[in-house]
C-alpha atoms as a printed R data frame, in Angstrom:
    type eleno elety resid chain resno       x       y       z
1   ATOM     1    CA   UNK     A     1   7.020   4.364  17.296
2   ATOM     2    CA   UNK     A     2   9.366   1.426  17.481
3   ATOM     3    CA   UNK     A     3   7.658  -1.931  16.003
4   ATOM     4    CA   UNK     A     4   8.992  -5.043  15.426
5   ATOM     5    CA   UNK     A     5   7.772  -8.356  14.375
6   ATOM     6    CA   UNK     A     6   8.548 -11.209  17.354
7   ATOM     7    CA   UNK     A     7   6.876 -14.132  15.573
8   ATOM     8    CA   UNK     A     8   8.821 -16.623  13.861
9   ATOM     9    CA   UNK     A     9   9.255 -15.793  10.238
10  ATOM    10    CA   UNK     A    10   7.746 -19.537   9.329
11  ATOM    11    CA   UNK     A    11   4.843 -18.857  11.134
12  ATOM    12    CA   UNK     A    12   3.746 -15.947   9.221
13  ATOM    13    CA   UNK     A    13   4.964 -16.659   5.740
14  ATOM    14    CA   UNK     A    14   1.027 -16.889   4.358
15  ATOM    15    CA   UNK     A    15  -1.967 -14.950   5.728
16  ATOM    16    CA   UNK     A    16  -4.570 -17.162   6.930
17  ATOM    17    CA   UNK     A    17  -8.006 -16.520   9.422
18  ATOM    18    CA   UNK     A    18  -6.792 -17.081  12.961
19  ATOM    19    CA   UNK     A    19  -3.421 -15.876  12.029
20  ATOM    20    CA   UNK     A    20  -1.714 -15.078  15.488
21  ATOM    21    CA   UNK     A    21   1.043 -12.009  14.969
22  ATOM    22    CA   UNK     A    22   3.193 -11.164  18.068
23  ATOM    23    CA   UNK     A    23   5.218  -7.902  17.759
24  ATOM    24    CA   UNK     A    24   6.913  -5.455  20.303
25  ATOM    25    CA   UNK     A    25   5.739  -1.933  20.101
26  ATOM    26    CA   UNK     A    26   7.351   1.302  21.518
27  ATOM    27    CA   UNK     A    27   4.834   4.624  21.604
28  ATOM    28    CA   UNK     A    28   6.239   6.026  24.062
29  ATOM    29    CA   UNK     A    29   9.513   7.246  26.388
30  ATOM    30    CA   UNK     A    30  10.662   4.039  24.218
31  ATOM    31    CA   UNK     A    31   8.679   1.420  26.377
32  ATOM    32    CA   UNK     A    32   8.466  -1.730  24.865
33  ATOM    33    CA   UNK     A    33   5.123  -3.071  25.224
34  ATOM    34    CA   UNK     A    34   4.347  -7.108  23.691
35  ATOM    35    CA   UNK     A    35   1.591  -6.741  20.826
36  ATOM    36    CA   UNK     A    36  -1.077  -9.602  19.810
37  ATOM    37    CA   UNK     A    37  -3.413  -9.149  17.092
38  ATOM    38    CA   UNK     A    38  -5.058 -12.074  15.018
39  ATOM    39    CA   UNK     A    39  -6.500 -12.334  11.554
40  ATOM    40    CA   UNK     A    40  -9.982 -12.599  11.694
41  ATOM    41    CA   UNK     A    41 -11.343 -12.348   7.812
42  ATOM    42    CA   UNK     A    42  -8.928 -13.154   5.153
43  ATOM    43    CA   UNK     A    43 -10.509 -12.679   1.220
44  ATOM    44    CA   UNK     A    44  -7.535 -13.110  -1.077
45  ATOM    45    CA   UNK     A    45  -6.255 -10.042  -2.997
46  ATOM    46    CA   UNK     A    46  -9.318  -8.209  -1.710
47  ATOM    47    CA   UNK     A    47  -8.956  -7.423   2.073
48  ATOM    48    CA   UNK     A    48  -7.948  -9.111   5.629
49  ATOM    49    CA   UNK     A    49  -8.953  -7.771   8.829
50  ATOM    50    CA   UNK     A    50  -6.471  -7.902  11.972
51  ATOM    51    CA   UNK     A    51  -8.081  -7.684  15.738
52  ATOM    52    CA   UNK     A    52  -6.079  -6.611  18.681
53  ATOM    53    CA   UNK     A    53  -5.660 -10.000  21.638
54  ATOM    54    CA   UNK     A    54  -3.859  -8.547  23.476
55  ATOM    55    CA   UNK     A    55  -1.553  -4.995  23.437
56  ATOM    56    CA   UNK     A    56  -2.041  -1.216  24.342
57  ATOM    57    CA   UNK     A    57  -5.339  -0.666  23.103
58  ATOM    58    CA   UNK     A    58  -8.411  -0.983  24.646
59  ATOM    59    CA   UNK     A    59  -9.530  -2.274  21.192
60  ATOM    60    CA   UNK     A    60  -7.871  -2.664  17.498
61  ATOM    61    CA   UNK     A    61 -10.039  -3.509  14.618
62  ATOM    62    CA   UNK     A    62  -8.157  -2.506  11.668
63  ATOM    63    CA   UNK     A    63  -9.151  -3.474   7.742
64  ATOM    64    CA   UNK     A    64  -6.926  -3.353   4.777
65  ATOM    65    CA   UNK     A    65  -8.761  -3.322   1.607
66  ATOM    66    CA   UNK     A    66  -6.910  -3.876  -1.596
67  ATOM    67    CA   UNK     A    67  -8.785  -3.037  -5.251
68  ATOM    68    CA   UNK     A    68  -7.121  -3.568  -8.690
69  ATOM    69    CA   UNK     A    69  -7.196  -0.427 -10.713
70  ATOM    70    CA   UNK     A    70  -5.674   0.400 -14.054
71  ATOM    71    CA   UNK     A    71  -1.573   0.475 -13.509
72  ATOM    72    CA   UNK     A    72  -1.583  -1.476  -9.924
73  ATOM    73    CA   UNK     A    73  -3.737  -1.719  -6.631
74  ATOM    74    CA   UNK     A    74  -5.572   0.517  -4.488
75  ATOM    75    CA   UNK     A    75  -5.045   0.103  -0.898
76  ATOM    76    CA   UNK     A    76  -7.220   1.655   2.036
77  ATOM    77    CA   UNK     A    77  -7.521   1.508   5.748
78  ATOM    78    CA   UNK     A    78 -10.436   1.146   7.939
79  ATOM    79    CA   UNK     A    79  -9.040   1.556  11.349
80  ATOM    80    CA   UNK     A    80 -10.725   1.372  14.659
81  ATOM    81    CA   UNK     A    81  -9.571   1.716  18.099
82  ATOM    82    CA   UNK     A    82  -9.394   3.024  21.480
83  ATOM    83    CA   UNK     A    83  -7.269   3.433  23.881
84  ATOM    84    CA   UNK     A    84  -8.075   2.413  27.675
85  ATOM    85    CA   UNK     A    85  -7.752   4.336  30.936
86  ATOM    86    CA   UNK     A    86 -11.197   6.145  30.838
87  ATOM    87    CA   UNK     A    87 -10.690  10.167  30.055
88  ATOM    88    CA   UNK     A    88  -6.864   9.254  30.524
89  ATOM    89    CA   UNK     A    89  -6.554   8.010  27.317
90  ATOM    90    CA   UNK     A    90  -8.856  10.673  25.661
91  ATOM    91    CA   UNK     A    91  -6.298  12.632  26.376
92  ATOM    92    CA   UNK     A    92  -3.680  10.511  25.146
93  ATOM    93    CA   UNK     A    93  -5.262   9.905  22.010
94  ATOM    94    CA   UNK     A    94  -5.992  13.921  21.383
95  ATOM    95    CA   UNK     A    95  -2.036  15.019  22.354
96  ATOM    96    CA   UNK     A    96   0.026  12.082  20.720
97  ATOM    97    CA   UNK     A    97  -1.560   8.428  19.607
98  ATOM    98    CA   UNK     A    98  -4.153  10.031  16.705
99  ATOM    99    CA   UNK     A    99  -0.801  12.241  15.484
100 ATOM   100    CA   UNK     A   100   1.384   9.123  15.688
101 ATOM   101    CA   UNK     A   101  -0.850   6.580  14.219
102 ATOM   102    CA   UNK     A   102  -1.513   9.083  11.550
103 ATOM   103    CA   UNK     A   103   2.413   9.033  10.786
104 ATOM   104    CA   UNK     A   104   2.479   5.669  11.190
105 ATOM   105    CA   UNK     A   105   0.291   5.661   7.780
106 ATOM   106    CA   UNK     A   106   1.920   8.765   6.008
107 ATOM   107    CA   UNK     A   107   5.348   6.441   6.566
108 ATOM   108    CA   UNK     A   108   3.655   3.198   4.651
109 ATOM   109    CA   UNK     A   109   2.220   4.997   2.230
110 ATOM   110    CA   UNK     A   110   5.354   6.709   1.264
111 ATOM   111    CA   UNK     A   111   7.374   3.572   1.606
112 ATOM   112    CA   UNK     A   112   5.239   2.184  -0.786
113 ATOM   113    CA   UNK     A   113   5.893   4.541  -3.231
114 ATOM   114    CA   UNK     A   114   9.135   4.236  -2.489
115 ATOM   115    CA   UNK     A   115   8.941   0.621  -3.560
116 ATOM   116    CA   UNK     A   116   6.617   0.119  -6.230
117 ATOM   117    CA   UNK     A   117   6.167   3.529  -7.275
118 ATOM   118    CA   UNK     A   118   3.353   6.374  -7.222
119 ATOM   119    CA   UNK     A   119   0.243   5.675  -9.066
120 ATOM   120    CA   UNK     A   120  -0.774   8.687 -11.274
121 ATOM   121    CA   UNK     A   121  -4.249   8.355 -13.281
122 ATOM   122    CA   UNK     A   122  -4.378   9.119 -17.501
123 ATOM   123    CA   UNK     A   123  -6.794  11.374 -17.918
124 ATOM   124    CA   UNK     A   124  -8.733  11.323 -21.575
């Protein structure tokens, strides 16, 4: 999936509730589609929370929790969506969306390792 960030770069330097984020999105046959979401909770170093306004999805709730642990920080998802277009996108979401937004993850996650390395617990 193609994804690119369309706000200005001054407007998004620092996270704040009611955050605006533009973006163009490609999911499929390389369509660009134009991408809203806003920030709707921000707790410092803990967790923000970023709604769909407008986009592709019928809805996009999607939290990223953050938790300091020995040697760096935890990060997890919470992500909720749907798609619209009724049993339509079901279907869609069973034969490609799930699978893609599931790589979508698998690519962070690795390119976070990539940049600040891969946390491995001591065990005692």
């Amino acid at each position: 999936m193609a994804f690119e960030v369309t706000s200005r770069p001054e407007h998004i330097k620092k996270m704040y509730k009611g955050m605006i984020i533009t973006y163009k999105v490609s999911p499929a046959l390389g369509i660009k589609l134009d991408w809203m979401t806003e920030i709707t909770q921000v707790e410092q170093e803990n967790y923000f929370i970023d709604e769909q306004r407008f986009g592709p999805y019928k809805f996009w709730h999607h939290q990223h929790h953050f938790k300091a642990i020995e040697g760096g920080t935890e990060m997890r998802d919470i992500l909720t969506y749907g798609l619209p277009m009724g049993i339509f996108g079901r279907v869609a979401n069973e034969v490609f969306v799930a699978a893609k937004l599931q790589q979508i993850f698998k690519f962070r996650k690795e390119k976070v390792i990539e940049l600040f390395g891969n946390y491995s617990p001591t065990t005692i």
